[in-house]
N, C-alpha and C positions, 0 to 999 in steps of 0.2 A: 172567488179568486183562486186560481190554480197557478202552484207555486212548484216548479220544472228545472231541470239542467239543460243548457242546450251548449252541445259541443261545436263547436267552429274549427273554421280550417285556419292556419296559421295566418296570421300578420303581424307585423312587428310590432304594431301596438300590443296587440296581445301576449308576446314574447315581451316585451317591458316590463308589463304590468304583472306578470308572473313573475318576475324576476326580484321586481321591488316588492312582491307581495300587496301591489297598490290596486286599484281600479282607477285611478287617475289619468296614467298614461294612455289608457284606452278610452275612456267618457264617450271623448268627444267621437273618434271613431263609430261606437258601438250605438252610439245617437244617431249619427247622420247615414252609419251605410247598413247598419244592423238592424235598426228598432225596426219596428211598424205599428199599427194603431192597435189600442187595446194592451200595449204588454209595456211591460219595465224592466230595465235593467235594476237588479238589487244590487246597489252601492256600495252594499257594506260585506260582500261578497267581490273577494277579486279574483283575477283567472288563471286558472290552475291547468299547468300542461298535463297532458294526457296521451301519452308515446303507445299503448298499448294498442286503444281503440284505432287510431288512425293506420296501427301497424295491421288490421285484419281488415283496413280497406283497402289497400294496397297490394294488388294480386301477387306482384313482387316480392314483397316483403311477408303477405301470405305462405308462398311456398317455402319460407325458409322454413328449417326444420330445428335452427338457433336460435331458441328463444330470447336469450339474451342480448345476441346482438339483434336479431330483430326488432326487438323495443329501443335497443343502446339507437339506433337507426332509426328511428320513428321518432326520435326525441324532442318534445317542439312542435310536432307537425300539425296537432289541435289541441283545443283548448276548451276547459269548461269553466260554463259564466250561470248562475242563477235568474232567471226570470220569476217574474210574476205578471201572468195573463188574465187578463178578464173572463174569458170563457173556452174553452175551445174552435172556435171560429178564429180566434187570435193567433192559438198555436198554428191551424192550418194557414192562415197567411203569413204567419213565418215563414213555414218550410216551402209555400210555394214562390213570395216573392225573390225571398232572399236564398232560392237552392244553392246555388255557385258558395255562399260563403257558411252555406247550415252540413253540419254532419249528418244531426239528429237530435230527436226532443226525447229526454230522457223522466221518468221518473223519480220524485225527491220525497218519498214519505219518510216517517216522522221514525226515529229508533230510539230507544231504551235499555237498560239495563235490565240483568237479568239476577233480581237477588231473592227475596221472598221465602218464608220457611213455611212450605206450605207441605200438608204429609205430616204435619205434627210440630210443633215450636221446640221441644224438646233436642238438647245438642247429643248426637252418637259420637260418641269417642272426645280423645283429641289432638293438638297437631302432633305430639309425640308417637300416636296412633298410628296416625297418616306417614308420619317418617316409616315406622318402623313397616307397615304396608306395604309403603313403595318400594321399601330395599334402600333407603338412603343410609343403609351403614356401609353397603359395598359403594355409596359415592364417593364419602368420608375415608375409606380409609385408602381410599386413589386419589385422595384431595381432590376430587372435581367441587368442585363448590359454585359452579359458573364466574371464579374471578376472571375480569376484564370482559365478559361475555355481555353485550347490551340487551335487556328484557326491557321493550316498551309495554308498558302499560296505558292501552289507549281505553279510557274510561272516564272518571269525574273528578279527575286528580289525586295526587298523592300529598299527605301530612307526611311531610320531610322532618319533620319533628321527631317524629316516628319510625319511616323507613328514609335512610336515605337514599337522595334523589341527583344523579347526574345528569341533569338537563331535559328538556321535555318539549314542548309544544299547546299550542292554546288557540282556536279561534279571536280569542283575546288577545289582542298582541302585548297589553301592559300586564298579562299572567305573569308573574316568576313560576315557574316549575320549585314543585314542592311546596307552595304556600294556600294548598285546599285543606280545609277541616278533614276531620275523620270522619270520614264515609266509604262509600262503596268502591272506589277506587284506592285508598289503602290498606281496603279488606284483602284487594283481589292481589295489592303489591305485596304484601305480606304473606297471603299464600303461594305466590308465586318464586319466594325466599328458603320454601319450607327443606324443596330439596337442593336451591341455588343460594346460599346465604349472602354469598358475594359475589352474584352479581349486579350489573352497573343500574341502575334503574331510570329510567326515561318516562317523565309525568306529561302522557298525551292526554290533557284536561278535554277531551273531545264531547265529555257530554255534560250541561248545566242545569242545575234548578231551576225550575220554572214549575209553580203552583203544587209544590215540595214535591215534584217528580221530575227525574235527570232524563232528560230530552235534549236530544239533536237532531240534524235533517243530513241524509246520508252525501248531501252535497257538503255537509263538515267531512265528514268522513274522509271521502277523493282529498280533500285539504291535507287532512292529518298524513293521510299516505302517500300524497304527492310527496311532502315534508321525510316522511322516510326514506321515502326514492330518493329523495336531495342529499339524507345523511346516509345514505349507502355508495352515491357518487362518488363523495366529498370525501369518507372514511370508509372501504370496502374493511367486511370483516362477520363474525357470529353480531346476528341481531333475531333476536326471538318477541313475536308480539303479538299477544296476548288482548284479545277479543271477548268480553262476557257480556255483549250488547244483542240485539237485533231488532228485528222486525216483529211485533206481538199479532197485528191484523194486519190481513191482505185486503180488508178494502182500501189502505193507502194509499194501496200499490196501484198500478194500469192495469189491466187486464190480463191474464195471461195471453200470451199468443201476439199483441199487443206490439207495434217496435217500442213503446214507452217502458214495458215491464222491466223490474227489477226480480222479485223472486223466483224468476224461469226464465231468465235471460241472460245468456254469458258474455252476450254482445252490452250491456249495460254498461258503461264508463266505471261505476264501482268495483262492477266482477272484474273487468280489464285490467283495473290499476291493481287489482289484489293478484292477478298473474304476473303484472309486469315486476312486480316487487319480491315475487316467488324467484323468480326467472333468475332475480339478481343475488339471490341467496340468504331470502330470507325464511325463518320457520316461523308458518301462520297460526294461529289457532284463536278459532273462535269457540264460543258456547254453542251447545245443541240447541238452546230454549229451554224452557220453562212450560208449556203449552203440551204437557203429558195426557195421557186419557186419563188418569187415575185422580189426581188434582192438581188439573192445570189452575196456571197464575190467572184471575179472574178480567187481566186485561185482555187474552189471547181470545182473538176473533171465535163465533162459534163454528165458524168452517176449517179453524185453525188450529185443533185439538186432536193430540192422538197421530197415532201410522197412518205415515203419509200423506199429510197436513199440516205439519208443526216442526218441521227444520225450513227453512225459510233462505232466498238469497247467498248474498258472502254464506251463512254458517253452513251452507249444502254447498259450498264451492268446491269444483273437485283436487285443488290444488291446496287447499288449507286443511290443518287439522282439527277436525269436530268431534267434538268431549262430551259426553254425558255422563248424567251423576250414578257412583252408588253411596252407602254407608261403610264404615271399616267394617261394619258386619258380615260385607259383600250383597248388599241388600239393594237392588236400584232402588232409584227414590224414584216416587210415581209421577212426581212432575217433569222428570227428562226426557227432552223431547223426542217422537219417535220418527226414524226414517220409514218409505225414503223420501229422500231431500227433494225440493226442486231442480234443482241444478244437476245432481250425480245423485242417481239410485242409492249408492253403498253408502250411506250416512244413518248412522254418528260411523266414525272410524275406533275410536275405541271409549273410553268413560275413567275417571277417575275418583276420589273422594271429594265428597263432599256433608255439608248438615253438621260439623263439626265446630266444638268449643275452641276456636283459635285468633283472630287477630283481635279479640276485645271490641272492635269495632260494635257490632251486633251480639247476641246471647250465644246464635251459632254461626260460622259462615258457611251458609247454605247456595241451593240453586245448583245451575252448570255453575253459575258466577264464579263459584269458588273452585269446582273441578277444572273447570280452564284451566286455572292458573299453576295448580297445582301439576298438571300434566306439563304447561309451559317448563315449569321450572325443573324439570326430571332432562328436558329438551336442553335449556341453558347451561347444566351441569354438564351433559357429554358434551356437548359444544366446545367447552373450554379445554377439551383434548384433541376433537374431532371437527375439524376448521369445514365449513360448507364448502370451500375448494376440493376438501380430502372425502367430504360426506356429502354432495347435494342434498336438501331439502327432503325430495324427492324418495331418495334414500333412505335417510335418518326416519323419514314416516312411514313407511317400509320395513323397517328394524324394530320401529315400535310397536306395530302393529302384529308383528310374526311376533312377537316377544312377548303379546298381552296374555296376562291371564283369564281362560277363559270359566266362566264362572259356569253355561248353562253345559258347557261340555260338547255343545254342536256345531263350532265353528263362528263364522258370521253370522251376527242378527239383527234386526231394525231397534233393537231395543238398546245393546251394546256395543255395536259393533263388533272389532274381534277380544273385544275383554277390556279390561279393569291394566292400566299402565303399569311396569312392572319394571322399575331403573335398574336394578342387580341382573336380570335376564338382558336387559337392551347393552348394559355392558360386556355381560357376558361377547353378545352378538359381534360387537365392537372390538372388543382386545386382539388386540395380537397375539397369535398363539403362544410366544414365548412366556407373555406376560401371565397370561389367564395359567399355566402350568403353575408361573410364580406363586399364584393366589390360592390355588387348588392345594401346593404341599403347605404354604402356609394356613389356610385353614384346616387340611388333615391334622397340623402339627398342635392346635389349639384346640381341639377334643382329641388327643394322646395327652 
């Protein structure tokens, strides 16, 4: 059985049923003018607009050079539904009988988190460490703290017990946000706090236990980020979200070169919607992996290890930010993953802390799993001065990246990118002259 995304071109059924978040309203349609022999609609998957893809079919809407209204414009225009085919023979009578209402058959392999203390079990430092690292005293004493600033955290949910939680999202529709045990997702909410204390936190339970490993199929994914799309419509404003998942093996995937491919395909509905949601002003970041030469996580394909091998997909997107790990030591850990990417050569973009004693969750919180987050929340804290109207995306990664510390001294590498995240410099970058003068005699005045 081969388990697929297939994007469709608008009908109103399928506008409904994205709307109710139902597969009802569409059934009977997607039975009688969609199906053919051999495949199924999965039911318990409903269809999710997808403004991006349909906007790079459209020559039109192609040449704009506005990304945002280009997708704001593509709104609607297709849709993504889950199948399950019998063989491939199945998929090709899709796309041949029904061309007029098929986009494209996409790839749905299987994604995971990225946690694992591999490189030694041993915790380097701890979060006080990491604060003092990043420069989060010159956050502090700007009150950046990311208040009112949204950090989703799309992962395996948040213990609201623990961090709290304003609002979230779930495959589940009976989830409450905030009501997951303690695991890897309030590992990742809690570092992602270290240098944003207050801000708002968004429990995107995107990924579930299953045979005590958190698994999803990256057609949740398109779900969960549809869902962002919908709360950046509804409430424009700073949304920062946070990624320490992906892809471990690429036999999942199609083939490279493939139209089905996901991890070298920017045309894939996933890569799409992670531009469309760029476009609208959001700061992305995912994890590098875990799939290092030195010791990679032992799920990570054997083709899938090491430079230029092991950034994968979404996390080599050239539009998001990709974080690899070091120690407070400035030590990389040997499990992060090395560029380049599929997607964009210059991956990782820069690396943060991680392998550290901090949310209790785990002994440490290691992996990229935890450097994401951590680099998320250095992002969330300028945020709450520097509005993505005042800073595009685009920018602010940009600022981070000229601003990294670089540790080996020669610039960009596949191993760091351009350094180790560095919040007191990216402010520096940031301030208004007037102000940064303010900061300067006040700290002359404090060693006099």
């Amino acid at each position: 059985m081969l388990q697929r995304i297939v994007v469709l071109r608008k009908k109103e059924e399928l506008q409904e049923a994205a709307r109710t978040r139902s597969i009802a309203p569409a059934q009977s349609m997607l039975a009688h003018q969609i199906q053919v022999r051999g495949l199924q609609f999965d039911d318990k998957y409903h269809p999710v607009s997808l403004p991006g893809l349909a906007a790079t079919r459209d020559p039109g809407m192609a040449r704009s050079t506005n990304y945002r209204d280009m997708y704001k414009a593509s709104l609607g225009a297709a849709f993504g539904v889950r199948i399950v085919a019998d063989d491939e023979e199945a998929l090709q009578r899709l796309l041949h009988d029904r061309k007029d209402e098929v986009v494209g058959i996409y790839a749905d392999p299987a994604i995971s988190i990225f946690p694992a203390p591999y490189c030694g079990r041993a915790a380097v430092g701890k979060t006080s460490d990491v604060a003092n690292k990043l420069g989060v005293r010159t956050l502090q004493r700007e009150n950046l703290t990311g208040k009112k600033v949204r950090v989703a955290i799309v992962d395996t949910g948040v213990n609201g017990a623990l961090i709290p939680v304003a609002g979230g999202w779930s495959p589940n529709p009976t989830y409450v946000p905030g009501t997951s045990p303690s695991a890897h997702g309030t590992m990742v909410a809690f570092d992602s706090r270290i240098a944003a204390p207050e801000a708002a936190i968004l429990d995107y339970a995107l990924l579930r236990s299953e045979n005590d490993s958190w698994t999803a199929f990256l057609s949740d994914a398109i779900t969960a980020y549809a869902d962002l799309i919908d709360l950046l419509t509804r409430a424009p404003g700073a949304l920062v979200v946070n990624n320490s998942w992906g892809m471990y093996n690429r036999a999942d995937d199609a083939p490279i070169g493939s139209p089905e491919n996901y991890s070298a395909n920017l045309e894939h509905p996933f890569n799409q919607i992670i531009r469309t949601l760029v476009s609208m002003g959001a700061d992305v970041f995912f994890a590098a992996g875990n799939c290092g030469a030195h010791c990679p996580d032992q799920r990570c394909g054997a083709n899938d290890r090491g430079p230029g091998a092991s950034i994968h997909g979404a996390n080599s997107h050239p539009d998001v930010i990709t974080v690899a790990a070091v120690t407070v030591n400035d030590r990389r850990l040997g499990y992060s993953s090395q560029g380049p990417g599929g997607l964009h050569q210059r991956k990782p973009d820069l690396a943060a802390y991680s392998h550290f004693a901090g949310s209790g969750v785990y002994p440490a919180d290691t992996g990229t799993s935890a450097a994401c987050p951590v680099a998320a929340g250095v992002a969330a804290a300028l945020r709450q001065k520097f509005s993505p109207s005042k800073v595009p995306p685009a920018q602010l990664k940009g600022i981070l990246q000229r601003t990294a510390i670089d540790l080996e001294g020669d610039g960009w590498d596949y191993d760091l990118g351009y350094g180790v995240i560095n919040a007191n410099a990216a402010w520096k970058n940031l301030a208004p002259a007037p102000q940064m003068a303010k900061v300067e005699r006040t700290a002359r005045a404090r060693v006099a």
